[in-house]
N, C-alpha and C positions, 0 to 999 in steps of 0.2 A: 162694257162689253163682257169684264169677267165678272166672274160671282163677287159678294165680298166673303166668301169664304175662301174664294182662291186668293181674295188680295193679304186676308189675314195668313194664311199661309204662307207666301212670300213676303208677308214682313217678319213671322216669325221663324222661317227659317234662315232670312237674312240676319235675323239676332243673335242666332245659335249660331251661324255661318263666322261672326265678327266676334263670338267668345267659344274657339270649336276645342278646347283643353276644358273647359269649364261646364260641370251638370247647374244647368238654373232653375231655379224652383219657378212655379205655372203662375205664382205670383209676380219674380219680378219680370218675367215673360211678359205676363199681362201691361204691367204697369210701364212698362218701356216700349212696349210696340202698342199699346192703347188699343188693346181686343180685351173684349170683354173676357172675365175671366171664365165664365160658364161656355162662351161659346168657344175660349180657346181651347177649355179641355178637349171638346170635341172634334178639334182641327189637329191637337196632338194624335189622338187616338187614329184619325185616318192617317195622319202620318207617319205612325207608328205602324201600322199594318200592314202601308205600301214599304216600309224596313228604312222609309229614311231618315226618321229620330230612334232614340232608344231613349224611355222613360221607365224611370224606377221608384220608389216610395220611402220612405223609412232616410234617416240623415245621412247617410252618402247617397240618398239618390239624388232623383233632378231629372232633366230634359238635356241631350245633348244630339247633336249630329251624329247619325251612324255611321256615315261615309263622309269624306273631304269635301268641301264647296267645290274643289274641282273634278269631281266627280255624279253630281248634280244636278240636272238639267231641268231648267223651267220648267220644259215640259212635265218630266218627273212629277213636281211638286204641285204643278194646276191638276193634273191628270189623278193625285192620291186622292185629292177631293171636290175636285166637281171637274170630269172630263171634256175634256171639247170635242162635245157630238157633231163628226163629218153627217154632211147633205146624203144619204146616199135612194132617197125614190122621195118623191114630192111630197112636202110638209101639210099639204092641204088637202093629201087622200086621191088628189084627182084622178078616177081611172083613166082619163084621157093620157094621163102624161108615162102612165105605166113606169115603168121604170127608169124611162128616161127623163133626164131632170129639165125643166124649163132655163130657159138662158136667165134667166134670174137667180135661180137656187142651184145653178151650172158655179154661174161667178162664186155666189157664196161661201157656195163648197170649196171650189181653186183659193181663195182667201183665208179660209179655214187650214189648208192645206196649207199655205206658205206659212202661218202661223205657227202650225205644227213644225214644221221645218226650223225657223228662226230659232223660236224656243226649244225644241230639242237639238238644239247649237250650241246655244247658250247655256253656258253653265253658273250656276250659284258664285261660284268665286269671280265670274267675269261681271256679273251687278256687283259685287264687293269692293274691286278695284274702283279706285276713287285717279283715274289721269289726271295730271296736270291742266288746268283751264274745262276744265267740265263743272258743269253746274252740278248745287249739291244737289244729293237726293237723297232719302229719307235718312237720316240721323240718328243712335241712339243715344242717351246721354251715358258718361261712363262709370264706372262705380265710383260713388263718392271717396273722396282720399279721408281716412282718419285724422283727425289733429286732434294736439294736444286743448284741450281745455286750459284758459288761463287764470287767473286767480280772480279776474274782474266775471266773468262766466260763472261762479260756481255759486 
């Protein structure tokens, strides 16, 4: 139903959402939410314009959240790159139906609309929240921990 450029979007804003102190380079972006890295530039970029990343270049930059996960709303983020076009006169040009929409593309529309609804409810940090007895959903893995090298390793 969505694009996959909205779904790449909600997985990398869900990434940034779950390290929101931390700038992360468009690499390990990529590499952790499994978007290509060419296409993710381009998903940063609208989501840099709709103002809800901030990415910078040069060694302290990176890619970070502009605003709180609670602050965020699904909607927000499908909407920075690929909007959810409402029904509003007949998909199929029919002058018959004028402006008024056929009970098919009626429903559509009212479905589109509770869409829009849920998701502009629903905010980033509320997918973040992990409750008790809920099945997972998508995973990042976390930064690897350093260790010591041992003398049999070197």
């Amino acid at each position: 139903m969505f694009s996959r450029t909205a779904e790449y979007a909600l997985r990398t804003t869900s990434f940034l959402g779950s390290r929101p102190t931390t700038n992360l380079t468009t690499e390990e972006i990529a590499t952790a939410t499994k978007v290509p890295p060419a296409y993710l530039s381009k998903v940063i970029q609208s989501l840099r314009k709709a103002g809800l990343v901030d990415s910078r270049r040069g060694a302290s930059g990176g890619v970070k959240l502009n605003k709180d996960p609670e602050d965020i709303t699904i909607l927000e983020i499908i909407n920075a790159v690929d909007p959810i076009e409402r029904i509003d006169r007949c998909p199929l040009g029919l002058a018959a139906h004028g402006v008024q929409l056929c009970p098919m593309h009626s429903q559509l529309d009212e479905a589109l609309a509770s869409i829009e609804e849920i998701f502009g409810a629903t905010t980033l940090a509320d997918v973040l929240d992990d409750p008790a007895g809920s099945a997972k959903r998508c995973t990042f893995p976390r930064s690897p921990k350093k260790t010591r090298r041992t003398a049999r390793s070197r």
